[in-house]
C-alpha positions in Angstrom: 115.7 69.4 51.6 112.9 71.9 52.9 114.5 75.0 51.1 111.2 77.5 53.2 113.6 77.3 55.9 116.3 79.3 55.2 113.9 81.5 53.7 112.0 81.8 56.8 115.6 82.5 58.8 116.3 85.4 56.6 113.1 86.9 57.2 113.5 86.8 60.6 117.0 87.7 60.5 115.8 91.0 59.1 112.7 92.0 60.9 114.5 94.2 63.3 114.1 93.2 66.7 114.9 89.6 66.9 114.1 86.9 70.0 116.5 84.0 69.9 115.5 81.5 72.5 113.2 82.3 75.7 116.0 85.0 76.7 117.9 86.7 74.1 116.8 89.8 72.9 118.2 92.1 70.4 117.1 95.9 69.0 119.3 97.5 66.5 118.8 101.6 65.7 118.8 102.5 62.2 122.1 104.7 61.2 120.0 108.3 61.6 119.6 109.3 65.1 115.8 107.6 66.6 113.8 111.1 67.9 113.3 110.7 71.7 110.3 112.6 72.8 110.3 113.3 76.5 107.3 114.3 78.5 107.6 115.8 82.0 104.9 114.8 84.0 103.2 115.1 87.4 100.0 113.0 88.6 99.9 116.1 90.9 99.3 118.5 87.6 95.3 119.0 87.0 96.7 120.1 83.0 98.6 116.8 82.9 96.4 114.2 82.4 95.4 115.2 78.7 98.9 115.2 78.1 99.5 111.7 79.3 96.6 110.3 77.3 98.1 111.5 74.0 101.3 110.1 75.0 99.5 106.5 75.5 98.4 106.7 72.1 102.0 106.6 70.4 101.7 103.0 71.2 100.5 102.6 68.2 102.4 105.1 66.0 103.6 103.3 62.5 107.1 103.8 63.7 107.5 103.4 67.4 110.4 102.4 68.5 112.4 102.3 64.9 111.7 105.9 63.9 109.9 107.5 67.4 110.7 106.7 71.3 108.4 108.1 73.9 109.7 108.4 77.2 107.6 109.4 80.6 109.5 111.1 83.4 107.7 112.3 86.3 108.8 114.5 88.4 108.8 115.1 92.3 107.7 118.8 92.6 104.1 118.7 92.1 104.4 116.2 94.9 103.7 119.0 97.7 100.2 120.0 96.2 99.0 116.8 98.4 99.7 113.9 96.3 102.9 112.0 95.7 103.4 110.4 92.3 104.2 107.2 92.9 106.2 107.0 90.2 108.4 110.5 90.3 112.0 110.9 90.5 114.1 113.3 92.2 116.4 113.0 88.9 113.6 113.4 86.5 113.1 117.1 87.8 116.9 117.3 88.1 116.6 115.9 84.3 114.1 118.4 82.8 116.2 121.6 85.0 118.7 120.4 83.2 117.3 121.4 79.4 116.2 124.4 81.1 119.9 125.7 82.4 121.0 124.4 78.9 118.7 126.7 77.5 116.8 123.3 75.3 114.1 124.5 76.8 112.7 128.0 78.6 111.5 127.2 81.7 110.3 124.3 83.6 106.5 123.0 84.0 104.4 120.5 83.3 103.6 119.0 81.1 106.3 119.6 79.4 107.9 118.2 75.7 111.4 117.9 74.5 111.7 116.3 71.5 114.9 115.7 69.9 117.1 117.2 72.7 114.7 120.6 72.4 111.6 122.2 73.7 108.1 120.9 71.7 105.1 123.5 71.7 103.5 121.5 69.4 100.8 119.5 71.6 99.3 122.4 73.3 98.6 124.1 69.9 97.8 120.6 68.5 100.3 120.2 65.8 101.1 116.8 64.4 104.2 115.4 65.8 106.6 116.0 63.1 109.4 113.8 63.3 113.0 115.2 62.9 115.4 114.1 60.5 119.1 114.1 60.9 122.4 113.0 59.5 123.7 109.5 60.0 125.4 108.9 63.4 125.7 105.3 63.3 124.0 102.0 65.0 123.3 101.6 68.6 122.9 97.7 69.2 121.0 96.5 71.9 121.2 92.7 73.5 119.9 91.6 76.6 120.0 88.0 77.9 118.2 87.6 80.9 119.0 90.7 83.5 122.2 90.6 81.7 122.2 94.1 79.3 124.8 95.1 76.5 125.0 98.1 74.4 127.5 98.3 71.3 127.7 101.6 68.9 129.2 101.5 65.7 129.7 104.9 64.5 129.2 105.8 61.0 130.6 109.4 61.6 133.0 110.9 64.0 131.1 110.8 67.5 131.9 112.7 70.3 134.3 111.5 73.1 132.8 109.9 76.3 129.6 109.2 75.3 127.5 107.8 77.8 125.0 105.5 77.8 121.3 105.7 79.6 119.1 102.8 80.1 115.5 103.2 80.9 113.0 100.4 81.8 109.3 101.7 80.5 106.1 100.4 82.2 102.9 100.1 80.1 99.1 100.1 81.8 99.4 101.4 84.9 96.7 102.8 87.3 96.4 104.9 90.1 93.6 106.5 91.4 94.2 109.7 93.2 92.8 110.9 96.3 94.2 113.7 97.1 95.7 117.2 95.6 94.6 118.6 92.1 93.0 115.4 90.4 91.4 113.6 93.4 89.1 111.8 92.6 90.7 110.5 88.7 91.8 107.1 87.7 94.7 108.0 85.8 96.5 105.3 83.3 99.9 106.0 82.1 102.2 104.6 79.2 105.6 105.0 78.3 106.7 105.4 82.3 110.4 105.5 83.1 110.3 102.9 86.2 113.9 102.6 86.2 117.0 104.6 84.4 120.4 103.9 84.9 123.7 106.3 83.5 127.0 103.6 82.3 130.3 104.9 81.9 131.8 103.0 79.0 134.3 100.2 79.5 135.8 99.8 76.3 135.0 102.5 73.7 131.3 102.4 72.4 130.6 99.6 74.4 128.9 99.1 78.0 127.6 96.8 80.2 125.1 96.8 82.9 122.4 94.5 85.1 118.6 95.2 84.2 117.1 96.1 87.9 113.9 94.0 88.0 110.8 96.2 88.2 107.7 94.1 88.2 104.8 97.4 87.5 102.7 97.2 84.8 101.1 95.1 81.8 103.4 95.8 79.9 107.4 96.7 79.8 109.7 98.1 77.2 113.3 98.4 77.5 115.0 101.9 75.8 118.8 103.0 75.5 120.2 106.1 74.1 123.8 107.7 73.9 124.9 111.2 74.9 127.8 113.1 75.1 129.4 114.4 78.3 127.7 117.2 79.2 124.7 117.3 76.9 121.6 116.1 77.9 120.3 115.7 74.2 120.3 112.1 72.6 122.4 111.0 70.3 121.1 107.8 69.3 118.7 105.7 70.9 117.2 102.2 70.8 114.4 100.4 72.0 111.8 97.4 71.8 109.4 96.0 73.8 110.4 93.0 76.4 108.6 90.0 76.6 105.2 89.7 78.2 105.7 88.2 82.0 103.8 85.0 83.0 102.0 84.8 85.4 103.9 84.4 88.8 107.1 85.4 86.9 109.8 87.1 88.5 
């Protein structure tokens, strides 16, 4: 009997993110809530840029993904300056209006940081990115076989009613270079870029299921889902991972 083998299982049973097969996929939160830091951003913005590349480099933070999830929204109302970004959303501005209403944050511009459900200063003064720490919510699992996505939460304390889940696909590596407005004449790279983000009601309590739109941009892709309550933009808890690397020709 070869007893490295169930060794090896074990090891890979508690790696965290685990690949079973060519489809499965599965991305378990720890029991504290995972920060979220959102950046609001505009390829229309000349102050954005700088923003965006500090973003990028949280690829290779020690604790992306388990202890740190970047997200990218850009937003549509830069767009008039004379360049669209092609990837801005209508609902990312309605998203960032959102904090500001809720008073998370005190206005709305770019770029702009929310971290943790509130308004971060601490890029433009260059600060470190200190992590929050909070209370133990409970686990936010993560499977997704094929296009075919599941989210289960198993609370650890008393979680508000209704939560709702949000599913973003990221896109990694991708290039535009601008022609028009305030950074004609750039070739701007972005990371961490909500391509796609859907909003699931649940169907039974702390569980939902959805369809993963394909969305072929980028080198790169990364699947994130986080929890709120009704009514509060802020996460709750939040999961992520990176999806497998396309093949060629791949759809």
């Amino acid at each position: 009997m070869n007893l490295l083998l169930p060794v090896l299982s074990l090891a890979l049973l508690l790696s965290g993110p685990i690949a079973l097969g060519a489809e499965l996929l599965r991305f378990s939160s720890g029991a504290a809530p995972t920060p979220v830091l959102e950046l609001f951003t505009s390829q229309g913005c000349s102050s954005c840029p700088p923003a965006d590349r500090w973003l990028s480099r949280l690829r290779e933070h020690p604790q992306l993904w388990q202890g740190l999830i970047p997200l990218a929204f850009h937003v549509d109302y830069w767009d008039r300056l004379g360049w669209p970004d092609p990837f801005a959303n209508p609902a990312h501005s309605a998203r960032q209006r959102g904090y500001a209403r809720s008073s998370a944050s005190r206005s709305v511009y770019t770029p702009g940081f929310i971290l943790a459900g509130r308004e971060w200063r601490g890029w433009f003064r260059g600060e470190p990115l200190d992590l929050p720490s909070g209370a133990e919510v409970g686990t936010l699992t993560l499977r997704l076989d094929g296009d075919s996505l599941r989210l289960a939460f198993d609370a650890s304390a008393t979680a508000p009613a209704g939560l709702i889940a949000h599913v973003a696909r990221l896109g990694f590596g991708l290039h535009t270079r601008v022609s028009r407005g305030e950074n004609a004449g750039s070739l701007l790279t972005h990371d961490f870029v909500v391509l796609s983000l859907q909003q699931i009601a649940a169907r039974t309590p702390n569980r939902w299921i959805t369809r993963l739109p394909h969305e072929p941009r980028g080198e790169r892709q990364a699947i994130v889902a986080w929890l709120s309550a009704p009514g509060d933009l802020a996460p709750y808890q939040a999961v992520g991972g990176w999806l497998p690397r396309q093949r060629p020709g791949a759809r």
